[in-house]
N, C-alpha and C positions, 0 to 999 in steps of 0.2 A: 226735605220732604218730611213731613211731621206724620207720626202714628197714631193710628186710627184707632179703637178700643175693639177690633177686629183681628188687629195686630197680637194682641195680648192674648195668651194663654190662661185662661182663669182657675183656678184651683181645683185640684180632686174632691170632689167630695168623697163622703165616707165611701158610700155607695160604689163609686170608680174606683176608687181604692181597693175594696175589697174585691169585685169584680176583677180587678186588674191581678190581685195576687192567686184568685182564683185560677187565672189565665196561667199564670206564671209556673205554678206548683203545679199544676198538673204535668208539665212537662218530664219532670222525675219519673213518673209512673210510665208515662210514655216510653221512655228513654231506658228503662227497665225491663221492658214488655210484661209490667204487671195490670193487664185488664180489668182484674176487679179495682185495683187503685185507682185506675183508669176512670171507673162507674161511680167512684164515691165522690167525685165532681159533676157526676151528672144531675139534675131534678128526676125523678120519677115515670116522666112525661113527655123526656127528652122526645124532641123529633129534632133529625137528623138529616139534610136534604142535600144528596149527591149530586149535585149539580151533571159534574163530568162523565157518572154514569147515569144518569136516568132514575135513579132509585131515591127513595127514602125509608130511611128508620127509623120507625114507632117504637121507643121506649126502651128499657135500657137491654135486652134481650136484644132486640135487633142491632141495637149497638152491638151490645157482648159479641153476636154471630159476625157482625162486619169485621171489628179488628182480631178478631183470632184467624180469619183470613186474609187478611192483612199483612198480622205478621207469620202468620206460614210462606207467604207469600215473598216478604221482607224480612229472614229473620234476626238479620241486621240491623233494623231499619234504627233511624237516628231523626228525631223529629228538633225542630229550632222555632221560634217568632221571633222573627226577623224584624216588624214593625208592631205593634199594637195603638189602638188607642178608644178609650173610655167615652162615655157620653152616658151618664144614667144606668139602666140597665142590658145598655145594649155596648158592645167590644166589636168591631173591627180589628182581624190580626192578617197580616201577611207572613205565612210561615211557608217553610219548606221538610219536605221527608226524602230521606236521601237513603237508598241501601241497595243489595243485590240481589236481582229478582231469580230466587231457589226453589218458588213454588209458584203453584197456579195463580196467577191477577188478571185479570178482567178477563175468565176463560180460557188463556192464554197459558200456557207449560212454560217452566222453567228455563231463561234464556241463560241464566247467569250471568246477566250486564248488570251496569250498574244503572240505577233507575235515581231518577231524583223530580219530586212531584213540587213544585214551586203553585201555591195556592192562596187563592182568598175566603176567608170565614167571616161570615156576616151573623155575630151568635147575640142572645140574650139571655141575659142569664134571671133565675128567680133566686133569692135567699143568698145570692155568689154560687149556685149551682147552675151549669149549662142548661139551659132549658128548650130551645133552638139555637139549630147551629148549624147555614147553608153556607155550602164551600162548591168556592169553582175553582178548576182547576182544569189545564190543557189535556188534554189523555192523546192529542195528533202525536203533540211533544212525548208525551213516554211511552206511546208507541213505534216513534222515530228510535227512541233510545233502546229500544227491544232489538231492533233492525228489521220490524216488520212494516216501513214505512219511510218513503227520502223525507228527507229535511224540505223544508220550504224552498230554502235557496239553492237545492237539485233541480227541484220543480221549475225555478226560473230560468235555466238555461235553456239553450234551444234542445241539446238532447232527453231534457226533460219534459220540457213540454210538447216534444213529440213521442216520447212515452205515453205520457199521460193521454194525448190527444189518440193514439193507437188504442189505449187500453181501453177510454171513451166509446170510441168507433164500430169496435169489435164486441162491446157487448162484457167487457172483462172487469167491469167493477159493478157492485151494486146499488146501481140508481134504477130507480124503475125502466128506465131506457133499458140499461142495462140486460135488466131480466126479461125485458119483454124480448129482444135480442137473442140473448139464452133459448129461451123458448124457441123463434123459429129456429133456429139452430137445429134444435134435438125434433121437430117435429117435421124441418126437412130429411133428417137421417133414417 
């Protein structure tokens, strides 16, 4: 079978290059938990879009405020790019953060497990500084890993999914069924 020019990887440009070491070095800062070091890979203008929580951060501020709760939160925390790859000025990375959850994260108190967020960032950079940078990432999975949540494949078994289907029924999770449930509940009482 003969290769196709699809086949072929074609050279970094400066551009990718520089973008990609930008990817790369920031990691130190991270892995340090020094946030301003952290900021001096950002553009000015950074937005920042949470996929897994709902939220976005406008500029480096709102950054600053995200990872200082972050790592209160993880003050262990150990950040890696598992995969990267370059295309102009825009990076695809597949990274993971791995540490023990010591302080409040997604509202949530101190469980002391260990947490580990397996994610995708979809970033562009200006000048080799972040400029946009939306990450998705499972939050089911690190709230499984808290123990405020079974795993999926609990969910499969019949004792699960007769959990689940009770909890459904009764009005004991928050779907709007749910609370509409809730409600006659307390308004039969």
């Amino acid at each position: 079978m003969a290769s196709s020019d699809t086949d072929v990887t074609n050279p970094l440009t400066e551009t990718e290059q520089r973008n990609l070491e930008s990817v790369t070095n920031v990691l130190e800062f991270w892995n340090t938990h020094d946030i301003e070091g952290i900021l001096q890979f950002y553009d000015d203008e950074i937005v920042w879009r949470n996929v897994g929580l709902e939220e976005t951060y406008e500029g480096k501020q709102a950054v600053r405020e995200f990872l200082g709760r972050l790592m209160t939160a993880l003050p262990d925390l150990v950040f890696t790019v598992d995969h990267k790859i370059a295309r102009g000025d825009n990076v695809a990375e597949q990274w993971t953060i791995r540490g023990t959850h010591l302080g409040t994260f997604l509202g949530i108190p101190p469980t002391g497990r260990a947490i580990e967020i397996q994610a995708l960032s979809m970033v562009v950079l200006r000048n080799g500084r972040f400029l946009r940078d939306e990450f998705y990432w499972d939050t089911r999975r690190v709230m499984n890993q808290m123990g405020l949540m079974p795993s999926l494949a609990a969910t499969q078994s019949a004792v699960g999914r007769g959990f689940l289907w009770a909890a459904v029924k009764t009005g004991n999770v928050l779907t709007p069924r749910g609370r509409r449930a809730r409600s006659a509940r307390r308004a039969r009482q």
